[in-house]
N, CA, C and O atoms as CSV, one atom per row, in Angstrom:
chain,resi,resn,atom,element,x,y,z
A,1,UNK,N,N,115.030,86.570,73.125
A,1,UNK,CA,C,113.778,86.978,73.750
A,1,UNK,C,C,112.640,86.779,72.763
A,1,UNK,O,O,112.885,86.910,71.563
A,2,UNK,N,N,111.413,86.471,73.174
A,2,UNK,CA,C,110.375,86.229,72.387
A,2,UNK,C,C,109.730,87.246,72.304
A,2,UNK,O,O,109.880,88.100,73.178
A,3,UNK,N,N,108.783,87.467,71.186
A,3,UNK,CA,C,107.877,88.789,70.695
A,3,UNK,C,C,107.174,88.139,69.786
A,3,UNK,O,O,107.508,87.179,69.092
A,4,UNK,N,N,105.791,88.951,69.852
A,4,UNK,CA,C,105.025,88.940,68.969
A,4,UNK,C,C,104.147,90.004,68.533
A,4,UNK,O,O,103.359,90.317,69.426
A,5,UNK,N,N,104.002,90.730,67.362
A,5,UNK,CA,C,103.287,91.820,67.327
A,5,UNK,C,C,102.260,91.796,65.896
A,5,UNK,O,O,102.438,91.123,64.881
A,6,UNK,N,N,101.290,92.634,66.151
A,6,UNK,CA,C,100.240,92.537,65.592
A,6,UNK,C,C,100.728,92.688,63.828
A,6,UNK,O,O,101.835,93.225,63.789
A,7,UNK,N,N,100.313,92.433,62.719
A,7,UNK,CA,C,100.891,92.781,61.567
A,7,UNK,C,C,100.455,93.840,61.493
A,7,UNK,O,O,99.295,94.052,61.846
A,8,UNK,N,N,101.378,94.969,60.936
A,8,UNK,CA,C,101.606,96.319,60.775
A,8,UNK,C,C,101.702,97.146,62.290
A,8,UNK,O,O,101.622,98.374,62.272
A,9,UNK,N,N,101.865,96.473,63.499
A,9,UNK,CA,C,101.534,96.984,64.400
A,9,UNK,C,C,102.802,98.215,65.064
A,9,UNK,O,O,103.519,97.625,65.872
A,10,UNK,N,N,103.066,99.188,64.962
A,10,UNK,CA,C,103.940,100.542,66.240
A,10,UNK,C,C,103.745,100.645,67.200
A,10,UNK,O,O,103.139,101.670,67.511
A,11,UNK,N,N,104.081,99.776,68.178
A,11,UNK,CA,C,104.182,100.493,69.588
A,11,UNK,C,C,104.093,101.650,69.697
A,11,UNK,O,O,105.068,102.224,69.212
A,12,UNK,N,N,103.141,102.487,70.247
A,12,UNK,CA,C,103.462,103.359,71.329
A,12,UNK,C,C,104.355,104.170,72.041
A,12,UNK,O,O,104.896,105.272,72.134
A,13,UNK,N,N,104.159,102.492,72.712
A,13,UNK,CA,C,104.612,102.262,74.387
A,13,UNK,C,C,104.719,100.878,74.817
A,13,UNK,O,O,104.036,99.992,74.303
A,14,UNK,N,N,105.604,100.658,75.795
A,14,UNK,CA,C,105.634,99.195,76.285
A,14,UNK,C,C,105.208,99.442,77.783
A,14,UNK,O,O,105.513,100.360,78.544
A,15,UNK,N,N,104.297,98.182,77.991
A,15,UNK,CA,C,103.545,98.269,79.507
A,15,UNK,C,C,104.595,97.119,80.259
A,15,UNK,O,O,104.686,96.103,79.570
A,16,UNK,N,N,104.986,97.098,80.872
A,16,UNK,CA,C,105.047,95.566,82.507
A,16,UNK,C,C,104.329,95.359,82.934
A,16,UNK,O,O,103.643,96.182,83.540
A,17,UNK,N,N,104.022,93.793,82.832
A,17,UNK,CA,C,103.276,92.905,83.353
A,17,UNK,C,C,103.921,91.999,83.380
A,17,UNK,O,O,105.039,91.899,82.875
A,18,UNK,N,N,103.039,90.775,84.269
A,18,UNK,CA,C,103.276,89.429,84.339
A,18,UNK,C,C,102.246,88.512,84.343
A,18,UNK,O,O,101.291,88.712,85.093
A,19,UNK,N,N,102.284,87.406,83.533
A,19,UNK,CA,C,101.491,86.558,83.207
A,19,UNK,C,C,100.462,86.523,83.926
A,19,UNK,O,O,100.834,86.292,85.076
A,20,UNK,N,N,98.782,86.682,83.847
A,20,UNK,CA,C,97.503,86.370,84.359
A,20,UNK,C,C,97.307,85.514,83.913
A,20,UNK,O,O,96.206,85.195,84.363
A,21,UNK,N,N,97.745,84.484,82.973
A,21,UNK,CA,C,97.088,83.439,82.044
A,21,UNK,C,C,97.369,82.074,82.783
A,21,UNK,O,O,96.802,81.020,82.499
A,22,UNK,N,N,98.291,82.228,83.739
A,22,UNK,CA,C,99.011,80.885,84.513
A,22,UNK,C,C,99.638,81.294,85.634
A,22,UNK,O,O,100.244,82.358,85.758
A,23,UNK,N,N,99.536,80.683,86.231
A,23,UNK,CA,C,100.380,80.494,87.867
A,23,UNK,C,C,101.870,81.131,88.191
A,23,UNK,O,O,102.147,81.577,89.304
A,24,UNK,N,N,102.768,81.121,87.113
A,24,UNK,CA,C,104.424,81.183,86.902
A,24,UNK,C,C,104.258,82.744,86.909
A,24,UNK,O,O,105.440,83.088,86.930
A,25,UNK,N,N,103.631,83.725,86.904
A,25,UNK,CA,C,103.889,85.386,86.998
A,25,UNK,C,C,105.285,85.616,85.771
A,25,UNK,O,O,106.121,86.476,86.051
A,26,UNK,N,N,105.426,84.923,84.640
A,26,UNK,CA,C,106.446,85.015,83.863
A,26,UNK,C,C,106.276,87.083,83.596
A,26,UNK,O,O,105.223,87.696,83.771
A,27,UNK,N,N,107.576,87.703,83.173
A,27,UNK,CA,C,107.180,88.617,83.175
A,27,UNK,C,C,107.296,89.047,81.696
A,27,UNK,O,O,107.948,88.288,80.978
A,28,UNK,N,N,106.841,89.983,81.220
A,28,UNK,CA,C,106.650,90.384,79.608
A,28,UNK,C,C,106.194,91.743,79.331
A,28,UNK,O,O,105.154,92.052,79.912
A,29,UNK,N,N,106.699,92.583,78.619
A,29,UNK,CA,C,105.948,93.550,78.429
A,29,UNK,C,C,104.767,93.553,77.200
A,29,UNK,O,O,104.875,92.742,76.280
A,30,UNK,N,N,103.376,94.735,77.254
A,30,UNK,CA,C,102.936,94.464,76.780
A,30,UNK,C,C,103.021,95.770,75.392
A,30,UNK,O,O,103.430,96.896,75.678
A,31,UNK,N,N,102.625,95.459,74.068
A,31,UNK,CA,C,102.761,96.494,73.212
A,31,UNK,C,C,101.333,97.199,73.703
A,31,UNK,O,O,100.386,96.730,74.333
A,32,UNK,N,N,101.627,98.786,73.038
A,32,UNK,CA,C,100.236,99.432,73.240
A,32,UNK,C,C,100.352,100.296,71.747
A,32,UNK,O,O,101.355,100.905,71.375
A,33,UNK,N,N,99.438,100.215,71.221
A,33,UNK,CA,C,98.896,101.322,70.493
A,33,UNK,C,C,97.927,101.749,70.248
A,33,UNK,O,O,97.159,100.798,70.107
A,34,UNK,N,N,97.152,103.146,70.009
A,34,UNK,CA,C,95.983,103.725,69.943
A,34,UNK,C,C,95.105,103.271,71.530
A,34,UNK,O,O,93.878,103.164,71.520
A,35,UNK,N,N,95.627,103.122,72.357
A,35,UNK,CA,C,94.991,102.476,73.605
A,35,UNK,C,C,94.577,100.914,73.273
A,35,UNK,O,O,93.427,100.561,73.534
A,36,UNK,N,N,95.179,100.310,72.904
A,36,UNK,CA,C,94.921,99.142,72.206
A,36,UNK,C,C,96.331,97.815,72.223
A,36,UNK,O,O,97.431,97.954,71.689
A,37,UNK,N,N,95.878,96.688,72.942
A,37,UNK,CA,C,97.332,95.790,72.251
A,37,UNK,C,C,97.318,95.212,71.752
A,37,UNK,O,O,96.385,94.448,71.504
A,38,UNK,N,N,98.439,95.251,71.280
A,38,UNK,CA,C,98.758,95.150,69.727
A,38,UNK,C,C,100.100,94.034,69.523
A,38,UNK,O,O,100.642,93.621,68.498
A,39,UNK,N,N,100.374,93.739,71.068
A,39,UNK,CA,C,101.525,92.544,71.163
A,39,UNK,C,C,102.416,92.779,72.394
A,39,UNK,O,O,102.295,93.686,73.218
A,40,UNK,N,N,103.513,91.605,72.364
A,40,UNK,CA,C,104.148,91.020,73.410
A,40,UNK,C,C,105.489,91.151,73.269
A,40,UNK,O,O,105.851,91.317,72.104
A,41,UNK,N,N,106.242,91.130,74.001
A,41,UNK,CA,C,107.707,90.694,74.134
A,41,UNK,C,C,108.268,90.265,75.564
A,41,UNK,O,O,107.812,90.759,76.595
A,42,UNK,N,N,109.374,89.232,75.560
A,42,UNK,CA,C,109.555,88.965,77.079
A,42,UNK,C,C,110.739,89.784,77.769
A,42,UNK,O,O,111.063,90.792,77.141
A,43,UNK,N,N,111.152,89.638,78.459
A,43,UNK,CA,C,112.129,90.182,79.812
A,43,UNK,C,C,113.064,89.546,79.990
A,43,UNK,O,O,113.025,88.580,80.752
A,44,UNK,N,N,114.368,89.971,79.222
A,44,UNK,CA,C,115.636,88.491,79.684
A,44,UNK,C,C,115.867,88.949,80.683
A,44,UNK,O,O,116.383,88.070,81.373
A,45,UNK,N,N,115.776,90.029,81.314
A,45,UNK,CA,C,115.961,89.764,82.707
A,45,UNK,C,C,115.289,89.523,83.841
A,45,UNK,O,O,115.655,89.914,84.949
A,46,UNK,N,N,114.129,88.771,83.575
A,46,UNK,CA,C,112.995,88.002,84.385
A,46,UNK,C,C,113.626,86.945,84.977
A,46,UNK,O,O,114.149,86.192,84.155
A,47,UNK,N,N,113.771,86.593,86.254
A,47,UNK,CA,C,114.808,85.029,86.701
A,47,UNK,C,C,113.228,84.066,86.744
A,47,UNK,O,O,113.346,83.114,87.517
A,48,UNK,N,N,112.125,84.128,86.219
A,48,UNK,CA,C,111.692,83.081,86.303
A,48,UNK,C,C,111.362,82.320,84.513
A,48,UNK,O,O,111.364,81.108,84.297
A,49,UNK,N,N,111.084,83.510,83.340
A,49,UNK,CA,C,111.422,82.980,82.447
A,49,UNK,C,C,112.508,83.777,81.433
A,49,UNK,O,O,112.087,83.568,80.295
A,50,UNK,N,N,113.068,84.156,81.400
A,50,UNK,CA,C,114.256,85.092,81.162
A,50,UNK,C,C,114.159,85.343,79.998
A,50,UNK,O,O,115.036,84.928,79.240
A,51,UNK,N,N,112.962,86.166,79.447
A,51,UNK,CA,C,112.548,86.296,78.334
A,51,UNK,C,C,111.951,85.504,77.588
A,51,UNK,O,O,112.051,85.853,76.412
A,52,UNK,N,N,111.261,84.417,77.766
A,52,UNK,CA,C,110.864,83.528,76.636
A,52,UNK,C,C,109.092,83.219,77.098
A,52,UNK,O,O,108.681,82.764,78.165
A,53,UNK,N,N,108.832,83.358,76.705
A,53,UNK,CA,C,107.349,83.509,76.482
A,53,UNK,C,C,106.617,81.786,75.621
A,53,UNK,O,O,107.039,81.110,74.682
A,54,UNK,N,N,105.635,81.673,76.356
A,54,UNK,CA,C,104.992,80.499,76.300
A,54,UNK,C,C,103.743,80.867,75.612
A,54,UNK,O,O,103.330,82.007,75.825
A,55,UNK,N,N,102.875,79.886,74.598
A,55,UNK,CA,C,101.771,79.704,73.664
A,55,UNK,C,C,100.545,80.810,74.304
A,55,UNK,O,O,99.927,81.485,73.480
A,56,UNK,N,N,100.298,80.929,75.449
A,56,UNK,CA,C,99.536,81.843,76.170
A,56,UNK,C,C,99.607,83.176,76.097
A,56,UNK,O,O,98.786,84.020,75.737
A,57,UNK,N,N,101.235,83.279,76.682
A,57,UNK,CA,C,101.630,84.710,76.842
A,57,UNK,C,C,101.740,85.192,75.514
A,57,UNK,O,O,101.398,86.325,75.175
A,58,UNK,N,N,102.323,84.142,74.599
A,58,UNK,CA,C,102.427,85.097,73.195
A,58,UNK,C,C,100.908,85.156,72.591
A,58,UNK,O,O,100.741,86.297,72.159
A,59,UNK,N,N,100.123,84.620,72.460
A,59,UNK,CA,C,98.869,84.854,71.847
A,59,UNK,C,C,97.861,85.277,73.137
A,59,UNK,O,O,97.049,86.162,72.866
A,60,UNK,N,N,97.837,84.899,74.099
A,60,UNK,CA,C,96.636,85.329,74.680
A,60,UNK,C,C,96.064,86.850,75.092
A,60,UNK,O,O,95.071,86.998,75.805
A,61,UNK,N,N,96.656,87.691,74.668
A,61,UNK,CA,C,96.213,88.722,74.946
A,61,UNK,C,C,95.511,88.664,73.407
A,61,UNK,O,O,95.345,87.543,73.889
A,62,UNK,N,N,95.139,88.703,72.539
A,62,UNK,CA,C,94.630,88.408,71.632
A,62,UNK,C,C,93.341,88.696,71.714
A,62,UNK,O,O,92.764,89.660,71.210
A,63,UNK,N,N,92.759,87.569,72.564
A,63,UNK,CA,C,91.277,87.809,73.435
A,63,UNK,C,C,91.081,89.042,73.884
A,63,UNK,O,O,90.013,88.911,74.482
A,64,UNK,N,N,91.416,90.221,74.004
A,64,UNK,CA,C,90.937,90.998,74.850
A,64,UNK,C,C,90.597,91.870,73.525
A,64,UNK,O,O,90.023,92.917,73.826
A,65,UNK,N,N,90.852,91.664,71.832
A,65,UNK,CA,C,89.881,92.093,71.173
A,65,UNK,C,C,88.841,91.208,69.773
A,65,UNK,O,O,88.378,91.227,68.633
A,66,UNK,N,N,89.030,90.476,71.142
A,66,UNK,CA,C,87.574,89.310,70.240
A,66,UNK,C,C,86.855,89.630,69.958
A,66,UNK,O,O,86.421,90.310,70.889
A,67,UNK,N,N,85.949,89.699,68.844
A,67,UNK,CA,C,84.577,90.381,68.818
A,67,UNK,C,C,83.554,89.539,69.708
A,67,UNK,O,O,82.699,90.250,70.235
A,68,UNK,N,N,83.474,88.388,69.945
A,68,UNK,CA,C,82.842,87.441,70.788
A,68,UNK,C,C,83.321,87.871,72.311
A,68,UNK,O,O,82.291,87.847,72.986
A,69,UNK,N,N,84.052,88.122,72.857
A,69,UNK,CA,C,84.655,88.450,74.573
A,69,UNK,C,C,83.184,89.037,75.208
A,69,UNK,O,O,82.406,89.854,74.717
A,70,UNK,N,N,83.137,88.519,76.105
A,70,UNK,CA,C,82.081,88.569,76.969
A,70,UNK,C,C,82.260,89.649,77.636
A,70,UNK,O,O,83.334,89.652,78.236
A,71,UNK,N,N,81.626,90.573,77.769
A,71,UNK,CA,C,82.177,91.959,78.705
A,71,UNK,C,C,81.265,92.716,79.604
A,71,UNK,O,O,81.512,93.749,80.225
A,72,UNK,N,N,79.885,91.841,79.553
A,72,UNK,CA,C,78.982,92.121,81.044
A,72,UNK,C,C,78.714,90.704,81.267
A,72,UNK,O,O,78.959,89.906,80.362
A,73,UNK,N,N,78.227,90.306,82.403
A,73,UNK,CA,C,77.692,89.575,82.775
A,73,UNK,C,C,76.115,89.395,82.143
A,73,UNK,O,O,75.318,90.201,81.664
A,74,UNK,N,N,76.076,87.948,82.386
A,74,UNK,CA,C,74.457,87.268,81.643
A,74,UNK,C,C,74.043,86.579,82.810
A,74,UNK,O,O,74.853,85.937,83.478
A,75,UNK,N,N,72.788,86.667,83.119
A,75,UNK,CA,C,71.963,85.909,83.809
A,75,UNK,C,C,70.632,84.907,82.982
A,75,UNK,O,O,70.423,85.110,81.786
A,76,UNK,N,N,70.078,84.199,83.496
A,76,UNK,CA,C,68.779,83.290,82.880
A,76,UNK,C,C,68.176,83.915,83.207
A,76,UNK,O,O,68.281,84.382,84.341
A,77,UNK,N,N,67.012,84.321,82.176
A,77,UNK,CA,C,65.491,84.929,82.871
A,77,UNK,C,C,64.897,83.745,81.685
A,77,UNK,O,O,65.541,83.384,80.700
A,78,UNK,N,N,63.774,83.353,81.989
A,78,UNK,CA,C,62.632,82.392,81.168
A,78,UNK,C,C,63.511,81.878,80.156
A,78,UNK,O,O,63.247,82.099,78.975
A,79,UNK,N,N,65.025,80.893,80.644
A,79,UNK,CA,C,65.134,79.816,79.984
A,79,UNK,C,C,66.050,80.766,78.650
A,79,UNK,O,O,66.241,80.185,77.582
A,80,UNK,N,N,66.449,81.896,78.796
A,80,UNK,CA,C,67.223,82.920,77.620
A,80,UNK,C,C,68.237,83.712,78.932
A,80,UNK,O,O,67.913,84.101,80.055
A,81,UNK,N,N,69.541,83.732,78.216
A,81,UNK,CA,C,70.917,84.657,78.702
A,81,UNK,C,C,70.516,85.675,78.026
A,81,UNK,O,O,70.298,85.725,76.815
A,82,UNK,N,N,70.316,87.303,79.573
A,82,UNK,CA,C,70.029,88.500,78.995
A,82,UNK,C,C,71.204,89.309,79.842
A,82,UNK,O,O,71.510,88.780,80.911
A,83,UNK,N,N,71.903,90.544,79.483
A,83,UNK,CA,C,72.672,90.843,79.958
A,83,UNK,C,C,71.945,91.850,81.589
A,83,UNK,O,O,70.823,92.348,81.678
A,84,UNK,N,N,72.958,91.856,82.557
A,84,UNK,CA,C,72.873,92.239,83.999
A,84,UNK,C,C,73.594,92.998,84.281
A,84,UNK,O,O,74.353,93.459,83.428
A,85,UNK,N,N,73.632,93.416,85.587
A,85,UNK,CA,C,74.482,94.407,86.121
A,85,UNK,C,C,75.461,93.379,87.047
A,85,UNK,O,O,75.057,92.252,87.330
A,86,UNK,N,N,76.658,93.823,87.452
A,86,UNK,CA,C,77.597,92.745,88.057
A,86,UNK,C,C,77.020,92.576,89.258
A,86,UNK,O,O,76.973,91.476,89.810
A,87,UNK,N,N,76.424,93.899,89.871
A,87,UNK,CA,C,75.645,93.742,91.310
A,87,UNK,C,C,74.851,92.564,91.199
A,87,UNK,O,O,75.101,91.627,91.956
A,88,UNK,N,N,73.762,92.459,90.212
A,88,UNK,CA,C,72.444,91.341,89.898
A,88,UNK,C,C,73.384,90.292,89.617
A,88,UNK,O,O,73.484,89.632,90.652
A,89,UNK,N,N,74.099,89.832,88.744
A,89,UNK,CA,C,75.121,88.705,88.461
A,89,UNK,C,C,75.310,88.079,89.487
A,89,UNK,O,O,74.706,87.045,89.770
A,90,UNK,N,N,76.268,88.678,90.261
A,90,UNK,CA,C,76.948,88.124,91.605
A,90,UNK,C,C,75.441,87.615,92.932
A,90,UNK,O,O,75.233,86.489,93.382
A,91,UNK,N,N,74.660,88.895,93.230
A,91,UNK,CA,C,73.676,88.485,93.347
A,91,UNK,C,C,72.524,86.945,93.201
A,91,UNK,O,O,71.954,86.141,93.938
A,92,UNK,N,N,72.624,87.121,92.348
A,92,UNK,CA,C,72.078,85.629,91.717
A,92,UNK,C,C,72.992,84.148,92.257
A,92,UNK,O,O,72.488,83.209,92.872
A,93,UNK,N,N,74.443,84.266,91.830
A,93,UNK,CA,C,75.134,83.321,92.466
A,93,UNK,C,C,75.083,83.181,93.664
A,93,UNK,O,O,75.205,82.029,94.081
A,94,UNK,N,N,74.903,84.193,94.562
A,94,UNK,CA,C,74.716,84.349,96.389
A,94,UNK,C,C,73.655,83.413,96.640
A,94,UNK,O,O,73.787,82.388,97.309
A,95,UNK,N,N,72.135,83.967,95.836
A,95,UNK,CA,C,71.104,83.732,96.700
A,95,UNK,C,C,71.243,82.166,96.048
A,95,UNK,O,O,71.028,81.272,96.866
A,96,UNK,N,N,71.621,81.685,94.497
A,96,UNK,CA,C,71.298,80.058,94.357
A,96,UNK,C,C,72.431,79.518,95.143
A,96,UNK,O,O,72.056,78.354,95.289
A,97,UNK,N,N,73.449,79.598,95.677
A,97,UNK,CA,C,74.132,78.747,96.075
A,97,UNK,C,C,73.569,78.669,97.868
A,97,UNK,O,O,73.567,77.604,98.485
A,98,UNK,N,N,73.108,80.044,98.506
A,98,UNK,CA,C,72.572,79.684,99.889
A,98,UNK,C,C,71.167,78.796,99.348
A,98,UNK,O,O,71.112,77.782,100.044
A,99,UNK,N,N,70.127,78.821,98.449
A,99,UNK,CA,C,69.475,77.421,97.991
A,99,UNK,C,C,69.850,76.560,98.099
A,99,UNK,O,O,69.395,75.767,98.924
A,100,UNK,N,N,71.260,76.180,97.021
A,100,UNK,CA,C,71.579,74.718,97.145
A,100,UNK,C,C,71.862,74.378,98.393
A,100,UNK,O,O,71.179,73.496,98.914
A,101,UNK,N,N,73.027,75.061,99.204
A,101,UNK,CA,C,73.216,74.616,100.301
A,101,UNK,C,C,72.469,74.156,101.735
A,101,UNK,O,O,72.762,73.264,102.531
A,102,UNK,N,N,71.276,75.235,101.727
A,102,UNK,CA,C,70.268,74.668,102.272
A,102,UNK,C,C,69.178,73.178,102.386
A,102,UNK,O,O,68.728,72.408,103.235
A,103,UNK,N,N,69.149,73.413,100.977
A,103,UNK,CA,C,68.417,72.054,100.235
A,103,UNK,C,C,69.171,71.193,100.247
A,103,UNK,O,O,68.660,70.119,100.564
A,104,UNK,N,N,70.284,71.165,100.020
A,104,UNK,CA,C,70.862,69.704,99.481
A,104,UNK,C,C,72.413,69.791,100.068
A,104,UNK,O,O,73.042,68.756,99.850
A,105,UNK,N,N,72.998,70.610,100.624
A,105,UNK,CA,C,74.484,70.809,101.513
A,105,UNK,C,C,75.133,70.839,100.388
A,105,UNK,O,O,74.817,70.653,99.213
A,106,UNK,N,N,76.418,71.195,101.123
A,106,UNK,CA,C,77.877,71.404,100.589
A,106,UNK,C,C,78.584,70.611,99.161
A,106,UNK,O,O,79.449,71.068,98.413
A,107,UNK,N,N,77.776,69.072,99.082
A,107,UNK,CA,C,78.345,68.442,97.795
A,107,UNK,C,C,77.383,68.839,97.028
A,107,UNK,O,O,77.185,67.924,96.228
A,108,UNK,N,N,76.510,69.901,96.784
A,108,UNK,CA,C,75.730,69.863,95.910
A,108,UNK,C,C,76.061,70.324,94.676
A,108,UNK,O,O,75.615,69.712,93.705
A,109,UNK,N,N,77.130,71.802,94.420
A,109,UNK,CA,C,77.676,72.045,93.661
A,109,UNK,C,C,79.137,72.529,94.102
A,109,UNK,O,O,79.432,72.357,95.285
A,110,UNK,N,N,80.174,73.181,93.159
A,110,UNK,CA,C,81.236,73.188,93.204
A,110,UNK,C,C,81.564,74.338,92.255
A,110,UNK,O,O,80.544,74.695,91.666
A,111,UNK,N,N,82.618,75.016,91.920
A,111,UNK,CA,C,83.368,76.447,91.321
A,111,UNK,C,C,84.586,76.078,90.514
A,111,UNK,O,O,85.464,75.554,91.200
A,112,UNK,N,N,84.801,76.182,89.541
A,112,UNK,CA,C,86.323,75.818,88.970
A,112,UNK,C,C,86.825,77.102,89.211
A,112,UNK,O,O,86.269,78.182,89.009
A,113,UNK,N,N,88.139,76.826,89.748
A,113,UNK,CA,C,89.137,78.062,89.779
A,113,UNK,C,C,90.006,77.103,89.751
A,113,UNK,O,O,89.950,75.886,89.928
A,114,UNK,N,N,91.523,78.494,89.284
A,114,UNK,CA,C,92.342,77.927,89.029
A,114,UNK,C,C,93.701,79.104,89.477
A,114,UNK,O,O,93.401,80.046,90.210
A,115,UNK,N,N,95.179,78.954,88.973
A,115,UNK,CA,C,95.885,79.701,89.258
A,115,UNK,C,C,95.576,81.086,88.562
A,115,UNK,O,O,96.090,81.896,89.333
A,116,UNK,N,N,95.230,81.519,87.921
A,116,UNK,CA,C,95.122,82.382,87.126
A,116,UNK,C,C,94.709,83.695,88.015
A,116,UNK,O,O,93.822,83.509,88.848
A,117,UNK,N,N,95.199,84.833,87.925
A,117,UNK,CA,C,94.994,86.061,89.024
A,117,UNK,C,C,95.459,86.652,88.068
A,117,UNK,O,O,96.035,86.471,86.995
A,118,UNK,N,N,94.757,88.011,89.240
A,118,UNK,CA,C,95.050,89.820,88.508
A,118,UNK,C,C,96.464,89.343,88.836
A,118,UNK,O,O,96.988,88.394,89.420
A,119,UNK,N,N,96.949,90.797,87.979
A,119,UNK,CA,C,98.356,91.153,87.826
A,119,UNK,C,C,98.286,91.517,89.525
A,119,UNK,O,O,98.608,90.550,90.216
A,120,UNK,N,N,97.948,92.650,90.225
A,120,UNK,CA,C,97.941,92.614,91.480
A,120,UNK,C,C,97.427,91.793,92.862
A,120,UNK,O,O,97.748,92.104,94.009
A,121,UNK,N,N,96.427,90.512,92.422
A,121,UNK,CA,C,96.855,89.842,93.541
A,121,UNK,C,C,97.803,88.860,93.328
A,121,UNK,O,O,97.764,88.033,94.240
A,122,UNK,N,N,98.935,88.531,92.196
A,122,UNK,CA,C,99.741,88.068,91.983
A,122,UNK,C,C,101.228,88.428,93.169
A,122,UNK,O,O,102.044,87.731,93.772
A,123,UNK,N,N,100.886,90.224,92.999
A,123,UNK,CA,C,101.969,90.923,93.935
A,123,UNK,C,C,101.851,90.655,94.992
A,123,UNK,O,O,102.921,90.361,95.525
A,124,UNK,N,N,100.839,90.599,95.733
A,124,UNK,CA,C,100.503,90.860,97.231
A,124,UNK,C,C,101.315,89.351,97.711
A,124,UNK,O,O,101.622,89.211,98.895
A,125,UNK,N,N,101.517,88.645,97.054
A,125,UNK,CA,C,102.082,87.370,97.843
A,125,UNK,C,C,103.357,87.294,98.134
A,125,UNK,O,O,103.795,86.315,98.740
C-alpha cells in the first residue's frame, strides 16, 4: 500500500475519501493532524486501486496548504484582480456570458471542465 506523510507528521486520525483530483474515485485515506493534513495512505481493499496511489493522490493534497491557494474569489475592477464575494464572482460570470451570448452567440466563449468532482457528487452516481 502506498503512503505518504508529512516529515515529522502523527496522525490523529485517518479520514475516507476518494480521489477529487481525477475521474477513477481511487480510494485513500486521508492523515489529519491539529485539523490539518498532513498525508495519505491507500486502501488494499479498494477494487479499483487496491491501495496504490498515483503522483496526485500522493502529493496533491499538499495544495490545500499553499501559501499561494486561492481561497476567495477575484474579480477585474479598472484592469486590477480585487477580492469578491462568491455571490458577486458568480454574478459577474452570469451577466458576461448572457453579453457574450447575446452579442456574438454560443461560439463565442467556452468553460474548461473536467472529471474532477466533490467527494460527494462522485457518490451520487
Amino acid at each position: 500500500m502506498d503512503s505518504f506523510l508529512a516529515p515529522g507528521a502523527e496522525p490523529e486520525r485517518w479520514v475516507q475519501t476518494a480521489s477529487v483530483l481525477h475521474s477513477n474515485a481511487d480510494a485513500y485515506d486521508l492523515a489529519v493532524q491539529g485539523g490539518r493534513l498532513v498525508g495519505v495512505r491507500g486502501r488494499g481493499e479498494d477494487r479499483v486501486n487496491r491501495g496504490r496511489l498515483g503522483p496526485k493522490d500522493l502529493f496533491g493534497w499538499q495544495a490545500s496548504e499553499s501559501p499561494d491557494r486561492l481561497t476567495t474569489p477575484l474579480v477585474r475592477r479598472d484592469g486590477e484582480l480585487v477580492p469578491a464575494s462568491w455571490d458577486e464572482a458568480m454574478g459577474a460570470i452570469v451577466e458576461q456570458s448572457r453579453e457574450l451570448l447575446a452579442d456574438k452567440g454560443s461560439g463565442a466563449f467556452g468553460f474548461y471542465t473536467s472529471g474532477q468532482l466533490f467527494l460527494e457528487e462522485l457518490r451520487t452516481f
